[in-house]
C-alpha positions as CSV (number, residue, x, y, z in Angstrom):
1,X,19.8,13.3,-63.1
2,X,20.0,9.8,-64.9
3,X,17.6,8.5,-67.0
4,X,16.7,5.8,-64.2
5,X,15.7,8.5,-62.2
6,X,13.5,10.7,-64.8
7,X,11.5,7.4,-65.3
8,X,10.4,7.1,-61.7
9,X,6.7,7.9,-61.0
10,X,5.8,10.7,-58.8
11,X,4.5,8.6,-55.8
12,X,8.0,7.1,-56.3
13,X,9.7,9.7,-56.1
14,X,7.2,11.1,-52.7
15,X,8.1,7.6,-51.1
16,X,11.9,8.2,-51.3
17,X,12.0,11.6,-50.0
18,X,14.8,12.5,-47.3
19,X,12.2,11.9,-43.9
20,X,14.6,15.0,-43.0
21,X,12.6,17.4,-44.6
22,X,9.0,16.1,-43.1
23,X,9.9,17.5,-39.5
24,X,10.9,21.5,-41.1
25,X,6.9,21.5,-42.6
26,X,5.4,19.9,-39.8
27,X,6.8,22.7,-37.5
28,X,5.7,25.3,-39.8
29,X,2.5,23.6,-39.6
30,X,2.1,23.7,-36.3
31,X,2.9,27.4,-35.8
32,X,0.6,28.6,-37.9
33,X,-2.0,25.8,-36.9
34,X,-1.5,25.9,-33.0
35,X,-3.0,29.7,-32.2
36,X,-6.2,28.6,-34.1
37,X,-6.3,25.1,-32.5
38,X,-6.0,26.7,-29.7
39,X,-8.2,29.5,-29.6
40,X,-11.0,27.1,-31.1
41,X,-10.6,25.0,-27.8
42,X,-10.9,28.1,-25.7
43,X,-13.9,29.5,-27.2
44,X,-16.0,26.6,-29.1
45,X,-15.2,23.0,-27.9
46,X,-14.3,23.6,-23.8
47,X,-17.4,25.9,-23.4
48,X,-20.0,23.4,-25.4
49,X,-18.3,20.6,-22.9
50,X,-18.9,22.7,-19.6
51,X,-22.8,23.7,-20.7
52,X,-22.9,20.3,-21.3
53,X,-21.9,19.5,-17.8
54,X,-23.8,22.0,-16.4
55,X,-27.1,20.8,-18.1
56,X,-26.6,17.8,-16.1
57,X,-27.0,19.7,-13.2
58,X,-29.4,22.0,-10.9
59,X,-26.7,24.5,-10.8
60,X,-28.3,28.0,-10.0
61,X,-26.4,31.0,-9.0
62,X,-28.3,32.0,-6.0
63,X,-27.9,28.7,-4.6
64,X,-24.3,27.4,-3.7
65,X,-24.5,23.5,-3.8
66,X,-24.8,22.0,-6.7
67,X,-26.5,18.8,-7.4
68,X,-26.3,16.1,-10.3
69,X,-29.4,15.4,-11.5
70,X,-28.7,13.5,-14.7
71,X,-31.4,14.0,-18.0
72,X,-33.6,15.5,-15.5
73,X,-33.4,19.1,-17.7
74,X,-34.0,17.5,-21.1
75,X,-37.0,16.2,-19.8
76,X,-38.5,19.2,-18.0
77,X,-37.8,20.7,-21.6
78,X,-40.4,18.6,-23.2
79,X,-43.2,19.6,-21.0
80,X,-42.0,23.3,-20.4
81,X,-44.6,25.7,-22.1
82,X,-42.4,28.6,-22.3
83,X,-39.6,26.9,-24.3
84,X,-42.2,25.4,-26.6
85,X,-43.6,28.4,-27.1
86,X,-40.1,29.9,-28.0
87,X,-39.5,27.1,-30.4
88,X,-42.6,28.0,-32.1
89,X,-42.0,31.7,-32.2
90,X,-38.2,30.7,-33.3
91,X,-39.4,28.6,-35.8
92,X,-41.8,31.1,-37.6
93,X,-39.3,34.1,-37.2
94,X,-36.4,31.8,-39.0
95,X,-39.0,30.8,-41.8
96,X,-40.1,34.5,-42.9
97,X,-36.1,35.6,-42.6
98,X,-35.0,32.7,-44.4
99,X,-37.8,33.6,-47.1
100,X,-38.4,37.1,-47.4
101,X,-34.8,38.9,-47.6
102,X,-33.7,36.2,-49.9
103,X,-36.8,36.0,-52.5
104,X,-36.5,40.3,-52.3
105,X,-33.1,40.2,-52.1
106,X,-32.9,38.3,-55.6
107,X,-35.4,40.8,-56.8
108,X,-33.6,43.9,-55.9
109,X,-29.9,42.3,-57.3
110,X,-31.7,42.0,-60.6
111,X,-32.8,45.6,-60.6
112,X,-29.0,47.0,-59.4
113,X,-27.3,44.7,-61.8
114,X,-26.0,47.8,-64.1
115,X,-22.6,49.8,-64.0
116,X,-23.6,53.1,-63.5
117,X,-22.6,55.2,-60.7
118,X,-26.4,55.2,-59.5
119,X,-26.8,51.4,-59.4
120,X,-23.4,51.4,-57.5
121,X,-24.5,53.9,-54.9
122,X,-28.3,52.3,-54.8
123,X,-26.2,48.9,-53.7
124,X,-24.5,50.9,-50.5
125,X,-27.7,52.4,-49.3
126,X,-29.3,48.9,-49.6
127,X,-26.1,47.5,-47.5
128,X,-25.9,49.9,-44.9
129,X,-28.5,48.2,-42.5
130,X,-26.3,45.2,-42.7
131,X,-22.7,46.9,-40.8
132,X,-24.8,48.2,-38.4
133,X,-25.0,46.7,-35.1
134,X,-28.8,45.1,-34.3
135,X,-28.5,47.3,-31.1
136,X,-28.7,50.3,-33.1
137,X,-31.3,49.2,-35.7
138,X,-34.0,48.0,-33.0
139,X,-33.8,51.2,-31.2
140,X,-34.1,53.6,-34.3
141,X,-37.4,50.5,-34.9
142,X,-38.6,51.3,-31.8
143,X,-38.6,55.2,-32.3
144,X,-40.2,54.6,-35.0
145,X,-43.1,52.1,-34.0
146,X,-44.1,52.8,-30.5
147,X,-47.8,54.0,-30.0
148,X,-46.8,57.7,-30.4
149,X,-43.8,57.2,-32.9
150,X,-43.7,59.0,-36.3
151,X,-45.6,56.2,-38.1
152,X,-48.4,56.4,-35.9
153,X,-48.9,59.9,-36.0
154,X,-48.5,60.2,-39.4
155,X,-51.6,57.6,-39.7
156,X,-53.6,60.0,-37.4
157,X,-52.9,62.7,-39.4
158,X,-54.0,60.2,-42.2
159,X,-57.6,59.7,-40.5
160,X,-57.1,56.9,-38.4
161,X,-58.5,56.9,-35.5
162,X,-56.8,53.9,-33.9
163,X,-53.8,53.0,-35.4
164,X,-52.3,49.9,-34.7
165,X,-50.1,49.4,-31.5
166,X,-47.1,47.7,-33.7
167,X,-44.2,46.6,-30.6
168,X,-48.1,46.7,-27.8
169,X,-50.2,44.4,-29.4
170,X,-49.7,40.9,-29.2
171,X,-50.9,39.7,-32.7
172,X,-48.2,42.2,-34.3
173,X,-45.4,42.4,-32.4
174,X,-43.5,38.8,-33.6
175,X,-44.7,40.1,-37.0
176,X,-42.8,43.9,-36.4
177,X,-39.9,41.7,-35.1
178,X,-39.8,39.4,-37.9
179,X,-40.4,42.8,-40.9
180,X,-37.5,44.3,-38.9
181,X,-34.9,41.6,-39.4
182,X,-36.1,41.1,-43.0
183,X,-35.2,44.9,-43.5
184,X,-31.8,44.3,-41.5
185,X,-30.7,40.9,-43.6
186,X,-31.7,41.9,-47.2
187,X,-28.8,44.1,-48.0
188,X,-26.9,41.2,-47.0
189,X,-28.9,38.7,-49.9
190,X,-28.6,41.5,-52.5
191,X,-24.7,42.1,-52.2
192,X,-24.2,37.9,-52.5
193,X,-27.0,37.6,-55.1
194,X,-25.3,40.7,-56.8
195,X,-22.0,38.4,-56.5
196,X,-23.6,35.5,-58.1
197,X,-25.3,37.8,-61.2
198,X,-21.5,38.9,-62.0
199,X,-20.3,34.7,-62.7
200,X,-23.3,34.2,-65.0
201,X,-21.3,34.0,-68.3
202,X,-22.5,36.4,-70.9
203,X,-22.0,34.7,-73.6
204,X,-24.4,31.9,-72.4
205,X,-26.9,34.7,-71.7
206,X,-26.2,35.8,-75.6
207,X,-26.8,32.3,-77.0
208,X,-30.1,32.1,-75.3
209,X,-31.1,35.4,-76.7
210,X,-29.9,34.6,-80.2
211,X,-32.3,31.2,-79.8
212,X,-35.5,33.0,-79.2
213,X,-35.2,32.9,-75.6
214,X,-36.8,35.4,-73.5
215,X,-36.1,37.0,-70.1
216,X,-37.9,34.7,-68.3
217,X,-37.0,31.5,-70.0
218,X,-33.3,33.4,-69.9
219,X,-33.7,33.6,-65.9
220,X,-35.5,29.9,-65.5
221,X,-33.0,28.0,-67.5
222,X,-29.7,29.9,-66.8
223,X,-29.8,33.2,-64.2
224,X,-31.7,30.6,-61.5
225,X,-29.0,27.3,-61.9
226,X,-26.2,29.4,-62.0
227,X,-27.4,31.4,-59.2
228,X,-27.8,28.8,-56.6
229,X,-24.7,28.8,-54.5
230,X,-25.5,32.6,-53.8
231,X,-29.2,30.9,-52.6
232,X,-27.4,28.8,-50.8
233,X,-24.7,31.2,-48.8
234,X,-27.9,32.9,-47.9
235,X,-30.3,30.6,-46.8
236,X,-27.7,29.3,-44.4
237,X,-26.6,32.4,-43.5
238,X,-30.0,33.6,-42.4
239,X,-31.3,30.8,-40.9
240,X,-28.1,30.9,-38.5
241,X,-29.0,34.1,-37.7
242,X,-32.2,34.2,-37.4
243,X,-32.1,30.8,-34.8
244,X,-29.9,33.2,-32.7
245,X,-32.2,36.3,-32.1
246,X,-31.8,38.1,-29.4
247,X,-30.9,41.9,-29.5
248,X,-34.0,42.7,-31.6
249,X,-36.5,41.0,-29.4
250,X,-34.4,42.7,-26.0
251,X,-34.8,46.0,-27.0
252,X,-38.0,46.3,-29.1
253,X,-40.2,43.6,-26.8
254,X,-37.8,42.5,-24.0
255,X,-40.0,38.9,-25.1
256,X,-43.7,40.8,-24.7
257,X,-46.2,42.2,-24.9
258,X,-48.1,39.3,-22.7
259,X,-46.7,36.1,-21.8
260,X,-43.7,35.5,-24.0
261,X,-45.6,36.4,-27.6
262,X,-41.9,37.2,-28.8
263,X,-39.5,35.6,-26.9
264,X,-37.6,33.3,-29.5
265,X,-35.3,30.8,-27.7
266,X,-32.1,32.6,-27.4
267,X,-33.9,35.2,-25.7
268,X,-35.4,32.1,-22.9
269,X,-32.2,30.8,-22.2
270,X,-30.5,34.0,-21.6
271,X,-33.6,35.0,-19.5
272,X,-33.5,31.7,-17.9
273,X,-29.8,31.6,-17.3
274,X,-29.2,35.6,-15.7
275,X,-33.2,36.8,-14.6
276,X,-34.1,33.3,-13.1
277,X,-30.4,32.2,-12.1
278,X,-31.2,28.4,-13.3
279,X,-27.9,28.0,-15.0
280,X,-28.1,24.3,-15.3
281,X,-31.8,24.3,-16.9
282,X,-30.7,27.2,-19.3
283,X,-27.1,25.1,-20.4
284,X,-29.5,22.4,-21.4
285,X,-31.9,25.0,-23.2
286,X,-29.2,25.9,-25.0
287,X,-27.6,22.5,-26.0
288,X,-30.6,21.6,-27.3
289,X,-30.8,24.9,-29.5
290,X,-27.6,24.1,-30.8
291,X,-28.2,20.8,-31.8
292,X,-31.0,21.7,-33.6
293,X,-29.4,24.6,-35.4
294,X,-26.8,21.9,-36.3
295,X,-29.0,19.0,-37.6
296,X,-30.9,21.8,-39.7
297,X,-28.3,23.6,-41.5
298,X,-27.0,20.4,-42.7
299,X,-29.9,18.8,-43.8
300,X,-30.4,22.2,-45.8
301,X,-26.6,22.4,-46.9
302,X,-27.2,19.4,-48.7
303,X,-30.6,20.2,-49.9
304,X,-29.3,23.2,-51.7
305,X,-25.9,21.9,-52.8
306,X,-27.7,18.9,-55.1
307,X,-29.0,21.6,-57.6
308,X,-25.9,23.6,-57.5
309,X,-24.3,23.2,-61.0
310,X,-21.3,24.0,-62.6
311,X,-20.0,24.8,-65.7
């Protein structure tokens, strides 16, 4: 190589590559790209394009024309009782998931972060709810909290007379719903909390404590900063989740007792879409849930991410 060509910049040297060798990586790009391309047409952007077509429509299952009928759905969604009513329950479920598991979560992390064997075995019994499937959880729930379950009756045994009807009573069930999806989810905020614990450097933690500084000013100053991108993996986490409830409030409630006291807005647009066949109204039900799951984790992305810091 001559000295004419060791002096050459690296953008130089990009610019006078052999355009031979650009078409070898571009077809290795595109077979490993393609499959997910693909498969991300199939199931994301082709489906979101025929709700959104359908939305447009009076399409209903038991009814074989199908009529355009322009915004008409959007706007029957703003005076529609029910799906208000689902916002609001959606809205107050998502806030105390969002909440709870993560503050406890952070709580328990703390506690669990040693190295012995117990601490490591306390960590998989707190995980466990997490792998299984919310099927499973809300019927073993259920078992548990119907009017003759085994909390009831131990409460009778306990003295009380009436004990209260936690999945029949309208003023607790959203509340059962909501503790039983906190129980589910906080495994989940103590394993990345856990994660976060381990990347706080020790030596910063040893410098504080040589300064005077206690546990709490330890935790304000240094364990909280360095632990919010673990707050942040949770909170969008959970209030992804939590928007898309469903299986919990199908097999504890099926959206009851009453008038819709827990049906969250998933729940109404599947119930909307296969009970009442209105496929159209349901496709714009759902359009509209997924905008605003959209616009919100965003704004709350970049919320958390300003007092992310790094060292």
């Amino acid at each position: 190589m001559s000295a004419t060509d060791t002096a050459l910049p690296a953008s130089a040297t990009a610019r006078t590559r052999p355009r031979g060798t650009l078409l070898p990586r571009l077809g290795t790009f595109s077979l490993f790209a393609l499959p997910g391309i693909a498969l991300y047409l199939a199931f994301v952007l082709v489906p979101v394009v025929m709700s959104f077509v359908s939305s447009l429509t009076d399409e209903n299952a038991m009814h074989p024309v199908t009529h355009f009928v322009g915004l008409s759905n959007y706007r029957q969604l703003l005076s529609d009782p029910s799906f208000h009513r689902s916002l609001g329950n959606t809205a107050l479920l998502t806030a105390a998931v969002v909440v709870v598991p993560n503050a406890v979560g952070l709580g328990v992390a703390l506690l669990l972060d040693r190295g012995s064997r117990l601490y490591r075995m306390l960590r998989t019994v707190f995980f466990t709810p997490v792998v299984l499937s919310s099927v499973v959880v809300s019927v073993i729930w259920q078992a548990l909290l119907t009017d003759d379950g085994i909390i009831n009756k131990v409460l009778r045994s306990l003295g009380a007379e009436h004990p209260p009807g936690w999945l029949s009573d309208p003023s607790l069930a959203l509340g059962t719903v909501t503790f039983i999806m906190c129980w589910q989810m906080l495994g989940f905020c103590v394993v990345v909390h856990l994660a976060g614990l381990q990347g706080v450097p020790a030596e910063l933690m040893e410098a504080a404590e040589l300064d005077g500084a206690g546990p709490v000013r330890r935790f304000r100053h240094i364990t909280w900063p360095m632990l919010a991108p673990s707050v942040t993996i949770n909170t969008v986490m959970l209030l992804i989740t939590a928007f898309k409830t469903y299986d919990q409030v199908q097999v504890l409630t099926n959206g009851g007792p009453g008038d819709g006291t827990t049906a969250t807005v998933a729940f109404t647009v599947i119930t909307t879409a296969f009970t009442d066949n209105r496929t159209g109204y349901s496709a714009a039900m759902s359009l509209t849930m997924l905008v605003l799951i959209a616009v919100v984790s965003v704004v709350v992305l970049r919320v958390l991410q300003r007092r992310e810091v790094t060292l």
